[in-house]
C-alpha positions as CSV (number, residue, x, y, z in Angstrom):
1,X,0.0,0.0,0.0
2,X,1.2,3.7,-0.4
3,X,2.5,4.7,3.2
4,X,3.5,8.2,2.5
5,X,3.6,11.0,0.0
6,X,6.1,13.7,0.2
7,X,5.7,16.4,-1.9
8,X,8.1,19.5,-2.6
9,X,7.3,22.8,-5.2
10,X,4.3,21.3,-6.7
11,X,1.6,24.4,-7.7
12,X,0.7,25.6,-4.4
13,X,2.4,23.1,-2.4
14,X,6.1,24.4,-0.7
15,X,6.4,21.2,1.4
16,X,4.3,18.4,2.3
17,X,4.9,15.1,3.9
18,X,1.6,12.9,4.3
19,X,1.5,9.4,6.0
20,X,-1.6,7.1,4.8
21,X,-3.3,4.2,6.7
22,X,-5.1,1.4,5.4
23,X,-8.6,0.5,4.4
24,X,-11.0,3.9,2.7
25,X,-9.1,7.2,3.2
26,X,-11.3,10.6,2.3
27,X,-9.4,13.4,1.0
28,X,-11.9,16.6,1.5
29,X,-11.9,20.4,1.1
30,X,-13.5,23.4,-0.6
31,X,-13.1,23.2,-4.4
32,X,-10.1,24.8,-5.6
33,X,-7.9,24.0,-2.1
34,X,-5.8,21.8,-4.3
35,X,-6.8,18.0,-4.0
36,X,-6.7,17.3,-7.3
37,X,-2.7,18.9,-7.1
38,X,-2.1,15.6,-4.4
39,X,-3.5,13.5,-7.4
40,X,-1.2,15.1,-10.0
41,X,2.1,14.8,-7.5
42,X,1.5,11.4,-7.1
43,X,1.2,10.7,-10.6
44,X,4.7,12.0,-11.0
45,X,5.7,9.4,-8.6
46,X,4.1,6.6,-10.7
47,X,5.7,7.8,-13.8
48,X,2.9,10.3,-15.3
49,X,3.9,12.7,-18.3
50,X,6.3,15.6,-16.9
51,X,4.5,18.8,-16.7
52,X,7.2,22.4,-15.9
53,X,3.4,23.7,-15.7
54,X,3.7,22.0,-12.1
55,X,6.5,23.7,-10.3
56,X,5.7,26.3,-8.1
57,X,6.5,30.2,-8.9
58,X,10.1,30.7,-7.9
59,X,11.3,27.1,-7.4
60,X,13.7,25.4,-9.4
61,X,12.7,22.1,-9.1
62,X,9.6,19.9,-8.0
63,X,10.3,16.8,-5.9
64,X,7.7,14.1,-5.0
65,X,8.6,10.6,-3.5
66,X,6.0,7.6,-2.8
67,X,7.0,5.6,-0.5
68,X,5.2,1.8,-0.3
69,X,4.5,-1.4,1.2
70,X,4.4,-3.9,-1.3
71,X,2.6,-7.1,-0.2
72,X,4.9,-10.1,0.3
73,X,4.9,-12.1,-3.6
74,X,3.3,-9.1,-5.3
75,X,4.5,-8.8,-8.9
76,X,6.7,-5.6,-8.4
77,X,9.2,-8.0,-6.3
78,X,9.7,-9.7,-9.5
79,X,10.1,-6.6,-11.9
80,X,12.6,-5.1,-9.6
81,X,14.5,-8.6,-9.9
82,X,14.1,-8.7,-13.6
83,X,15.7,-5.1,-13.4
84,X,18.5,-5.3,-11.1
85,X,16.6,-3.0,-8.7
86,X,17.0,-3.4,-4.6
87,X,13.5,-3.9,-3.2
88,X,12.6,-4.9,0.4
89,X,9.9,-4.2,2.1
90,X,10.2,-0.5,1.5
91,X,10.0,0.5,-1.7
92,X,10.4,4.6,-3.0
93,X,9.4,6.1,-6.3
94,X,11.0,9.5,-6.6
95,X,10.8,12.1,-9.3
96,X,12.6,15.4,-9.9
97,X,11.0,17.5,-12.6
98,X,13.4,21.0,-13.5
99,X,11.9,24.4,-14.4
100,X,12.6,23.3,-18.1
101,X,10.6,19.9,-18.7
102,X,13.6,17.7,-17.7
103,X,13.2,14.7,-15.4
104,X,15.1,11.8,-13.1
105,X,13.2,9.3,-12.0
106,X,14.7,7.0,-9.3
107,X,13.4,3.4,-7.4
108,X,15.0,3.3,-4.2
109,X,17.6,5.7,-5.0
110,X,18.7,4.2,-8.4
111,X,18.2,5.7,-11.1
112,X,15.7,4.1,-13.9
113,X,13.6,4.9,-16.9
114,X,10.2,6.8,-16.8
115,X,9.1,3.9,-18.9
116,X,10.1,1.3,-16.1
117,X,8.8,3.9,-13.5
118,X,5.2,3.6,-14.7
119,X,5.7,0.1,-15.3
120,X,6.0,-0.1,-11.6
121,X,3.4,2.3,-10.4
122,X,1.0,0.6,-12.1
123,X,1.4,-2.2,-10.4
124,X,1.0,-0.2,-7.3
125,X,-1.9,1.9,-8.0
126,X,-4.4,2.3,-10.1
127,X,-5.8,5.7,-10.3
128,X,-9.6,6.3,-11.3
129,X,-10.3,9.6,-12.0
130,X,-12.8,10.8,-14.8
131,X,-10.2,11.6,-17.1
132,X,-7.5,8.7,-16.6
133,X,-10.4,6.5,-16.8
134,X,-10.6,6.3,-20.2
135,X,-7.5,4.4,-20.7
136,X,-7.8,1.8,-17.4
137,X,-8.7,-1.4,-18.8
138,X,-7.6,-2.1,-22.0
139,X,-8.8,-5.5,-23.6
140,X,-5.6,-6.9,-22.0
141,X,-6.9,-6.0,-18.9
142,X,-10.3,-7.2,-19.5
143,X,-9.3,-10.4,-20.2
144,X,-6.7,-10.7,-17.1
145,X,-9.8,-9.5,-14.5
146,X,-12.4,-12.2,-16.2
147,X,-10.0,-14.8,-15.4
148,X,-8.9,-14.3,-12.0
149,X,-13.0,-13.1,-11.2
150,X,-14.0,-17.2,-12.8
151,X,-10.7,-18.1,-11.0
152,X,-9.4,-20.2,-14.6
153,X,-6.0,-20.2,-13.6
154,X,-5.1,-23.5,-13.9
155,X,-7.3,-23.4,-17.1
156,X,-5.1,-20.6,-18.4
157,X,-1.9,-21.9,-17.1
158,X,-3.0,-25.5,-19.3
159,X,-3.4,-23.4,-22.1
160,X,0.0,-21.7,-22.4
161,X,1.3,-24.9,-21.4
162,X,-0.4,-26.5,-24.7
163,X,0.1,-23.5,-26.8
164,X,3.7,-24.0,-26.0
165,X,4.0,-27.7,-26.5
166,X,2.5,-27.0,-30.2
167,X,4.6,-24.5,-31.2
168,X,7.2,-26.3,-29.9
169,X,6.2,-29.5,-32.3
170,X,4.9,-27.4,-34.9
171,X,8.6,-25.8,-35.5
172,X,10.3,-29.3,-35.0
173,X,8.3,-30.3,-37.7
174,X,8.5,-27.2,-40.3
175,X,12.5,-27.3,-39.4
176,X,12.5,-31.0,-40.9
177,X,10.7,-30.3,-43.4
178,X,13.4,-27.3,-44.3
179,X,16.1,-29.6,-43.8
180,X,15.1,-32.1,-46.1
181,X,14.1,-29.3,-48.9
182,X,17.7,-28.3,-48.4
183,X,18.6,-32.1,-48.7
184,X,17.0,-33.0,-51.3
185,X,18.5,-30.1,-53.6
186,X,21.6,-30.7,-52.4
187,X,21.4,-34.5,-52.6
188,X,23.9,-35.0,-55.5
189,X,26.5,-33.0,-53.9
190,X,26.0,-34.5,-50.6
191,X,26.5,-38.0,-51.9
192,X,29.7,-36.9,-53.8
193,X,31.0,-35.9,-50.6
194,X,30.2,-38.3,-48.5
195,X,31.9,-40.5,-50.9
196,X,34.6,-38.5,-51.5
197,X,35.5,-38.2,-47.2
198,X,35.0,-41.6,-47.1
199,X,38.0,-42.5,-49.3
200,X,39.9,-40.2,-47.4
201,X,38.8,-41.7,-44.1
202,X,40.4,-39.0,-42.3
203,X,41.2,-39.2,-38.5
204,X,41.1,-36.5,-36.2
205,X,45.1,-35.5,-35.0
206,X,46.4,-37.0,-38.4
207,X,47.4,-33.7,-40.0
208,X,50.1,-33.1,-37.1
209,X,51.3,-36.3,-37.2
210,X,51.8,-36.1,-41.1
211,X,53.3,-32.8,-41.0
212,X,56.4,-34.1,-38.4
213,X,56.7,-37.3,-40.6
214,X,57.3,-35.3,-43.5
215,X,59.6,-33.0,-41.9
216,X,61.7,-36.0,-40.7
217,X,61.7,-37.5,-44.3
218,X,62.4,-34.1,-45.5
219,X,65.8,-33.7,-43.4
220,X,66.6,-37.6,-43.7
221,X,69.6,-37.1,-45.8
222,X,71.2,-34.7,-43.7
223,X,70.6,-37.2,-40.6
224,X,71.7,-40.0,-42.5
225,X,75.9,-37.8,-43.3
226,X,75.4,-36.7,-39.9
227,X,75.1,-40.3,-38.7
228,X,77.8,-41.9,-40.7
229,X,80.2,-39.1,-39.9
230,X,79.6,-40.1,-36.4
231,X,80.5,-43.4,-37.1
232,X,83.4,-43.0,-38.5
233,X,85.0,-40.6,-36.3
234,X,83.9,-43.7,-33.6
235,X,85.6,-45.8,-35.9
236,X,88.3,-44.3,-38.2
237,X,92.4,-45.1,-37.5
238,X,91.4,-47.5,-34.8
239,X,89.0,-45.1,-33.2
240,X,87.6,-44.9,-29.5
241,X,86.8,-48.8,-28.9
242,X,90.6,-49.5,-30.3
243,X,91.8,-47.0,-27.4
244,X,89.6,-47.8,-25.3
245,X,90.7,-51.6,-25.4
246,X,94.1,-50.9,-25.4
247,X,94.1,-48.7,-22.0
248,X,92.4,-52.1,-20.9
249,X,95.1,-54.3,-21.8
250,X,97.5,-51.4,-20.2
251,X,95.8,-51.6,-17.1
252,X,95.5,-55.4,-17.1
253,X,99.1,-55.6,-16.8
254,X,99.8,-53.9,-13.7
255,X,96.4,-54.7,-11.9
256,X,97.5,-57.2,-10.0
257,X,100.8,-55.4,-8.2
258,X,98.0,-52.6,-7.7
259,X,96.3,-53.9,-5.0
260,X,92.7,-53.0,-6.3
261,X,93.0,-49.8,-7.0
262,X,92.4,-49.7,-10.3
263,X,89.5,-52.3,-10.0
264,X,87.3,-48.9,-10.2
265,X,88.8,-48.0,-13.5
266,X,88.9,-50.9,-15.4
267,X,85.4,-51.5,-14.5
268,X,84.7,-48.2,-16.1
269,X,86.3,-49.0,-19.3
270,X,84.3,-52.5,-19.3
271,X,80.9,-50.6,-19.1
272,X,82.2,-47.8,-22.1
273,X,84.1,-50.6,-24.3
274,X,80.7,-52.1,-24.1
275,X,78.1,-48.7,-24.2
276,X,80.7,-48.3,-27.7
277,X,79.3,-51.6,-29.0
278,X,75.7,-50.6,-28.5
279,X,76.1,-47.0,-29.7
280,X,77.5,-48.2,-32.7
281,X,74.5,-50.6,-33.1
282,X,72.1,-47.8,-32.8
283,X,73.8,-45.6,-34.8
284,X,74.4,-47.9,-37.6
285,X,70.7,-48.8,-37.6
286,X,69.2,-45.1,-37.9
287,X,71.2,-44.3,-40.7
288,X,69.5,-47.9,-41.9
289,X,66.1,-46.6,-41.1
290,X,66.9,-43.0,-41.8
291,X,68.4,-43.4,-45.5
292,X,66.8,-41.0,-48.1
293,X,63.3,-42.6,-49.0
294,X,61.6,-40.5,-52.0
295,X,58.8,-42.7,-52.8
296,X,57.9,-43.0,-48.4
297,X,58.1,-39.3,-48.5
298,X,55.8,-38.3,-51.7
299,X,53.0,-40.8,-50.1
300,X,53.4,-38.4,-47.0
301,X,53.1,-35.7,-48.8
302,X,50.1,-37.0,-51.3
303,X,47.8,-37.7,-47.6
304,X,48.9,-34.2,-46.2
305,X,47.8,-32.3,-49.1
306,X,44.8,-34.2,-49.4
307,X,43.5,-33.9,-46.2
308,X,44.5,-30.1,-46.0
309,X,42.7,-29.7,-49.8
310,X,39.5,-31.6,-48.2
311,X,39.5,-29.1,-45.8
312,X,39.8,-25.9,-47.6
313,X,37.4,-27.0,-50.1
314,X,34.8,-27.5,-47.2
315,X,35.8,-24.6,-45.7
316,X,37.1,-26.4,-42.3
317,X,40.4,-27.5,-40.7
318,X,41.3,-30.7,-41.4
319,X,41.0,-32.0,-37.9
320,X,37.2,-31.1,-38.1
321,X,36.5,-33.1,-41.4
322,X,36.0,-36.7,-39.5
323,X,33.1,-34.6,-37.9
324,X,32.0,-33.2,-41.0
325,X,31.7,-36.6,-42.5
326,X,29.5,-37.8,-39.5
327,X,27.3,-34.7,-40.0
328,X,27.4,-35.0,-44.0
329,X,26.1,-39.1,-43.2
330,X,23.4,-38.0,-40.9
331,X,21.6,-35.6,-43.5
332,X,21.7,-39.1,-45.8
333,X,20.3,-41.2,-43.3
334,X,17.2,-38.0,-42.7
335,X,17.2,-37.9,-46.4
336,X,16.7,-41.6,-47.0
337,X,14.5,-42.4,-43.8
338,X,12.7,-38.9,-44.7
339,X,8.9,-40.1,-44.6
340,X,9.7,-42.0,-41.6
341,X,11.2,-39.0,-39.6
342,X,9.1,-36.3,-41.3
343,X,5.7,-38.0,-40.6
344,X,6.4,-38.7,-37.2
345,X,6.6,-35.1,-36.4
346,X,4.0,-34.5,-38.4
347,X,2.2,-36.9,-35.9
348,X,3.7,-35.1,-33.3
349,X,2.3,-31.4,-34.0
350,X,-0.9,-33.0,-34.8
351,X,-1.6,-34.4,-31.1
352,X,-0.2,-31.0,-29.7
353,X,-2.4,-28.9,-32.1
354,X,-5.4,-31.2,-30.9
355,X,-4.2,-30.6,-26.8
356,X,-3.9,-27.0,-27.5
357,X,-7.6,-26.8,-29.5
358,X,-9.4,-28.5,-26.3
359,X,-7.6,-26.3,-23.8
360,X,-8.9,-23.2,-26.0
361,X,-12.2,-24.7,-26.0
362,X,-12.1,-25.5,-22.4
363,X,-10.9,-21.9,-21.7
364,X,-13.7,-20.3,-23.7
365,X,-16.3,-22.5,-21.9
366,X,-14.8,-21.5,-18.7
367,X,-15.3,-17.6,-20.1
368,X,-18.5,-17.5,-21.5
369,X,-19.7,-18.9,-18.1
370,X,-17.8,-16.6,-16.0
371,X,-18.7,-13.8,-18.1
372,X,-22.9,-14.2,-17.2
373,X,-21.7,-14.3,-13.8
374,X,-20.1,-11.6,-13.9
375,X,-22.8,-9.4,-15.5
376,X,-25.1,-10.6,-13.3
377,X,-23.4,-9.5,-10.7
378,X,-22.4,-5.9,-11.7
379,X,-26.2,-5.7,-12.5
380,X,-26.9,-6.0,-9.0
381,X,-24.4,-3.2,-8.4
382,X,-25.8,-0.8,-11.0
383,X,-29.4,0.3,-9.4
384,X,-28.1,1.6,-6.1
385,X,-25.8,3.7,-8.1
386,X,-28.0,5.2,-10.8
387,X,-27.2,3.3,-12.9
388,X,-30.3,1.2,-13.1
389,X,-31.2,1.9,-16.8
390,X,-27.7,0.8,-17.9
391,X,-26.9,-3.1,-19.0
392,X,-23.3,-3.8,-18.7
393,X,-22.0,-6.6,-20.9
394,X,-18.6,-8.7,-21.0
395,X,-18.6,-9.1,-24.6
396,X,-16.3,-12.1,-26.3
397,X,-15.4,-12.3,-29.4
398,X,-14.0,-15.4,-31.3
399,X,-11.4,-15.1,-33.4
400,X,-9.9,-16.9,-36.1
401,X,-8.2,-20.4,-35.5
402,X,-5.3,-19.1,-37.4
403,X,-5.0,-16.2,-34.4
404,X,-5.5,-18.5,-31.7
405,X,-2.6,-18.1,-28.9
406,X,-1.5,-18.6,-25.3
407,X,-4.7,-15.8,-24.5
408,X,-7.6,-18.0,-26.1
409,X,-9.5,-17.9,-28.9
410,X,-11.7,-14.9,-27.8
411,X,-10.8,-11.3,-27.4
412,X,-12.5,-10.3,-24.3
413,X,-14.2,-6.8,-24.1
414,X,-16.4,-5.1,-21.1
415,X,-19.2,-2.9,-22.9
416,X,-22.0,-0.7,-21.8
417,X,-25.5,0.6,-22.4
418,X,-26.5,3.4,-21.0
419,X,-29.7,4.0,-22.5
420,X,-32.5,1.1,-22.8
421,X,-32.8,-0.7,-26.0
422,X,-29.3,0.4,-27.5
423,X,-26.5,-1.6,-28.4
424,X,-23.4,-1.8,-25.6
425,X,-20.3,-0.2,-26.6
426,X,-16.8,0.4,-24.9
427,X,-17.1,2.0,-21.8
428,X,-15.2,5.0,-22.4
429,X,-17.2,6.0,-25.6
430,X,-20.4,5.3,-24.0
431,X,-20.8,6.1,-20.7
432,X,-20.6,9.7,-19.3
433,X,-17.7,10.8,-16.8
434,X,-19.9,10.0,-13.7
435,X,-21.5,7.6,-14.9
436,X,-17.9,6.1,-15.9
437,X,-16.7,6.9,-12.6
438,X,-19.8,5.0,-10.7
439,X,-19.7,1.8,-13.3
440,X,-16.2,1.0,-12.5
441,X,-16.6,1.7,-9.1
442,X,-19.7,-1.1,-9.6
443,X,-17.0,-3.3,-11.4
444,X,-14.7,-3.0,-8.6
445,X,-16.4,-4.3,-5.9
446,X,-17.8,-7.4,-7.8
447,X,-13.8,-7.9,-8.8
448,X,-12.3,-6.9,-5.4
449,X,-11.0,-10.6,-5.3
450,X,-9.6,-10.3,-8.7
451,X,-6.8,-7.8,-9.3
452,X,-3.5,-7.1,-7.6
453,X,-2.6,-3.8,-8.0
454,X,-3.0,-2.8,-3.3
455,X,-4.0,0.8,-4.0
456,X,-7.2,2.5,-5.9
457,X,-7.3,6.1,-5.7
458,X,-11.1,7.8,-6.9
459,X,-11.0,11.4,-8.1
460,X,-14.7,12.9,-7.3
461,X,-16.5,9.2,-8.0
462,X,-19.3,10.7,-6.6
463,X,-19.3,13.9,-9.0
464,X,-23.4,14.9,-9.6
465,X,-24.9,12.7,-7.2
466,X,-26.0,13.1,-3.3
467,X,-28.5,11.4,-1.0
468,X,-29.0,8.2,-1.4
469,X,-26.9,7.0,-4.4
470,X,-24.0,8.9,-2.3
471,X,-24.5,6.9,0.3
472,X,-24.3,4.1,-1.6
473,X,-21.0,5.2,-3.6
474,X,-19.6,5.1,0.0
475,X,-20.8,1.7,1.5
476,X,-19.3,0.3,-1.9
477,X,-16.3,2.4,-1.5
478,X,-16.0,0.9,2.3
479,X,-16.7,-2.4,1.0
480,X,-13.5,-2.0,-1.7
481,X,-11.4,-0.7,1.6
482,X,-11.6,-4.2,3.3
483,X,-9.6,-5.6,0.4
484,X,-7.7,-2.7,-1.3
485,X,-6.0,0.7,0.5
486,X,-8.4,3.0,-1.4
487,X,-8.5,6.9,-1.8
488,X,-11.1,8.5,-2.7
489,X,-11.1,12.7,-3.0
490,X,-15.1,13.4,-2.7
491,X,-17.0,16.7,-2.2
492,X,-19.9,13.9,-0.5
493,X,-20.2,13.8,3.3
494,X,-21.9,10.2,2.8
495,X,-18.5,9.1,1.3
496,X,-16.2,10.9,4.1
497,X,-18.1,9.6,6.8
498,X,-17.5,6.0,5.5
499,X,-13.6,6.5,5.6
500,X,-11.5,5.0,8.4
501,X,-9.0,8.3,7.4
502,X,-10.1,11.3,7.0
503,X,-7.3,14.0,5.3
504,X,-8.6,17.6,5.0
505,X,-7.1,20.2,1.9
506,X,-6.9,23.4,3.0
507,X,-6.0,26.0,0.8
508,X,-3.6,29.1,3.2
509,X,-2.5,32.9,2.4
510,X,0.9,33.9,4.0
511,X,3.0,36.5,3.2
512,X,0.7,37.3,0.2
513,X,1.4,33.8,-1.2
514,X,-1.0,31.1,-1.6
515,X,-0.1,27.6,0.1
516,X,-1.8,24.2,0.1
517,X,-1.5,22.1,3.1
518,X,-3.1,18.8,4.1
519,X,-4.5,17.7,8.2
520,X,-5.0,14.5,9.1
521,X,-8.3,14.5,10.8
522,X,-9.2,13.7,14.1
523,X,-12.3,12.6,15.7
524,X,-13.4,15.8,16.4
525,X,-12.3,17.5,13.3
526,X,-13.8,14.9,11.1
527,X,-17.3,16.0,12.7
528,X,-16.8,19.3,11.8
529,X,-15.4,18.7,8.3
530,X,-18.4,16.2,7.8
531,X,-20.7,19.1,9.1
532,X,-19.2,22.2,6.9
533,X,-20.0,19.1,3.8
534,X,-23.3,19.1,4.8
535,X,-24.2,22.5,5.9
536,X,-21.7,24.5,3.4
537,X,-19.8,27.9,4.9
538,X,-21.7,28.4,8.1
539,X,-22.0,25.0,10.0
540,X,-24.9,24.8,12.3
541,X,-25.6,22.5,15.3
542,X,-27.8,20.6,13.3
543,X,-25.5,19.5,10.3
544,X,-23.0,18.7,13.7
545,X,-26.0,16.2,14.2
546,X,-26.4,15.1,10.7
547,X,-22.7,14.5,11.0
548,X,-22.8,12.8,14.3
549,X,-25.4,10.7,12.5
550,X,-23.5,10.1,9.0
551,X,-20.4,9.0,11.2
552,X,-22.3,6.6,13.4
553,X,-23.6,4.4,10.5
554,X,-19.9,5.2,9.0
555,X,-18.7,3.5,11.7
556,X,-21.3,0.9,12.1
């Protein structure tokens, strides 16, 4: 609910900082004291159009916060999430509008769009007065309040469920059906290169292992001089084993007047006289193994280029083209089990199509029933408020199978009549401004259960009317405070009485200046606001009693 309102430069408003309670509060004062200015401030604060028209003479700036309560799972929770805003349980609009028509608009201190801003306020409040009427319940909204007044919404939920599911199968099936156009033109080709990769067979990691086998076939030749040059500087004029075996025989000699200490050395030139041997081995049989090879080499080369040609021609690396070939055999097998695979989707989006059909059928049933409820019960409404002559219809329209969606198959529509015998029409084109005003007041209270938005706010509901259907404006207006915070500015001391707040507009003079300023009522005060409602400039002990009398069944 809206818990404050602070309000800074507006008109005739220097400061202002009002606290709101729950249930019916009455905003009341002589005409002109500036009640409607409250309205336009907090319309700032719910993202209404910028107006330099509202700033005070002299200020540079108006500034108007509204600070609420939102109830615990109410939807703004989630559009602050979806935005990245902070949101607790406090949550502030502000808006600062300069002398020149500029604007910042801020959720809890962080800066947003105006867009976003009246996203949000809207789901706050809903504002009823005769002129932002007009636009309050589009066909959208029509359609959202005649479900949650049947209570469908595991009806609806089913239906976007189904209308999902056949979309869902529906595009499976037309992207099959694309695949094998593109297929079947293609077919020639693709067979070629299916063919064509399979005869390569290539392997993914091959084109590395190519490339260092034909650099070491490439340089073979110099490995190979390198290698015998090796062996014969092991091996020339005697070479290292011949030295090596004569220090043995040296050494043999003398080893036994040595007393062991040249065990350590000979045993040395054992292991190198014998590490010789084997080097010579190796070396003997990599210049074998390494020896220049031409025709080894050019079929290297001839699977290299290959592959790497396969790959540019297919406009891939050449490690991807063992993937390509599974993907190229895949589009064969679609192509040639292609009635198969095609039909059973076909199958598929049939079943779904049917699913989503009886859900809109079931939907529409569900409607057409609520919707005779629901005009029954607004008919009930409509006497008390003078409104007796008018017949209020909730109109649905079918539309086309071919526009059926997650919303139905009807477009839903509340009309009105206002004079017997004519034909309904939208409520805005029809009905009057007071007559708009008491209607969706009427629609309301037999929907109280079914919207979420915590705060109404009536501008003059009960404009042209007194008596009786006042009185009746404010039982219904009571009767909306039990389940909505709802304000209400009324010139009608049968609506005041009724409120469970009571905020007076008084319109001061100081220093030659006009101010507005707004009381919160006490008991006493509201008796003598009630009276001057009833008895006009001078109030008399008798409208006190009339007052005393209003407040009583108020309060009863």
């Amino acid at each position: 609910m809206l818990v404050s309102l602070s309000v800074r430069d507006v008109v005739l408003i220097d400061r202002l900082s009002l606290t709101f309670g729950g249930g019916l509060c009455a905003l009341t004062g002589e005409t002109g004291a500036g009640k409607s200015i409250l309205l336009d401030a907090l319309g700032l604060a719910l993202g209404a159009r910028a107006d330099a028209r509202l700033l005070r003479p002299g200020a540079e700036r108006v500034v108007v916060a509204a600070n609420f309560a939102p109830p615990a799972g109410h939807a703004v929770h989630r559009l602050l999430d979806e935005h990245g805003l902070d949101g607790d349980d406090e949550l502030v609009l502000r808006r600062v509008v300069t002398a020149d028509g500029r604007g910042r608009a801020f959720v809890n201190d962080q800066p947003v769009g105006v867009a976003l801003m009246r996203e949000i306020g809207a789901s706050l409040v809903e504002i009823q007065g005769q002129a932002s009427q007009r636009g309050l319940l589009g066909g959208e909204g029509h359609r959202v309040l005649l479900d949650a007044f049947g209570g469908h919404h595991a009806a609806v939920a089913n239906l976007a469920e189904r209308c999902a599911a056949w979309r869902a199968a529906r595009d499976a099936h037309a992207r099959a059906l694309a695949a094998l156009d593109e297929a079947r033109r293609d077919e020639a080709h693709l067979r070629h290169a299916v063919a064509e990769l399979e005869t390569l067979a290539p392997v993914a990691g091959e084109e590395a292992e190519l490339a260092a086998r034909r650099r070491r076939l490439m340089a073979g030749e110099k490995i190979a001089e390198a290698v015998r040059a090796t062996i014969a500087e092991l091996t020339e004029g005697g070479g290292v084993e011949g030295h090596v075996h004569a220090a043995q025989r040296l050494l043999d000699r003398v080893a036994g007047d040595a007393d062991r200490v040249l065990d350590g050395a000979l045993a040395a030139l054992d292991r190198t006289a014998v590490e010789l041997v084997e080097a010579l081995a190796a070396l003997e049989a990599a210049g074998r193994s390494l020896a220049p090879d031409p025709e080894r080499l050019a079929r290297v080369e001839e699977r290299l280029f290959g592959l790497r040609a396969a790959a540019r021609k297919h406009d891939t690396d050449v490690d991807s083209l063992a993937g390509l070939l599974d993907k190229l055999r895949q589009r064969l097998a679609l192509l040639e089990d292609r009635d198969h695979a095609v039909e059973a989707l076909a199958v598929a989006a049939a079943s779904a199509r049917a699913d989503f059909e009886t859900a809109v059928r079931a939907v529409s049933e569900a409607r057409a029933k609520a919707a005779r409820a629901l005009d029954r019960r607004v008919a009930k409404e409509l006497p008390a408020l003078k409104l007796g002559a008018s017949r209020f219809v909730t109109r649905l329209d079918p539309l086309a199978e071919a526009d059926w969606s997650a919303a139905g198959g009807e477009r839903v529509r509340f009309e009105i009549a206002t004079v017997p015998g004519a034909e309904p029409g939208p409520l805005g084109r029809i009905a009057s401004g007071g007559e708009l005003s008491r209607l969706l007041l009427a629609l309301r209270v037999v929907l109280a259960d079914a919207d979420t938005v915590p705060t109404l706010v009536f501008d003059e509901v009960d404009s042209g009317i007194g008596g009786a259907v006042a009185a009746a404006v404010g039982e219904r207006l009571a009767r909306l405070g039990e389940a909505y915070q709802v304000l209400v500015v009324t010139h009608s001391p049968q609506v005041a009485a009724r409120a469970g707040h009571h905020y007076r507009v008084v319109k001061d003079e100081a220093g030659g200046a006009l101010f507005t300023r707004v009381d919160a009522l006490s008991d006493g005060e509201r008796r003598e606001e009630v009276a001057r409602m009833l008895a006009g400039a001078r109030v008399t002990d008798a409208a006190r009693a009339a007052a005393d009398s209003l407040l009583h069944a108020g309060a009863g």
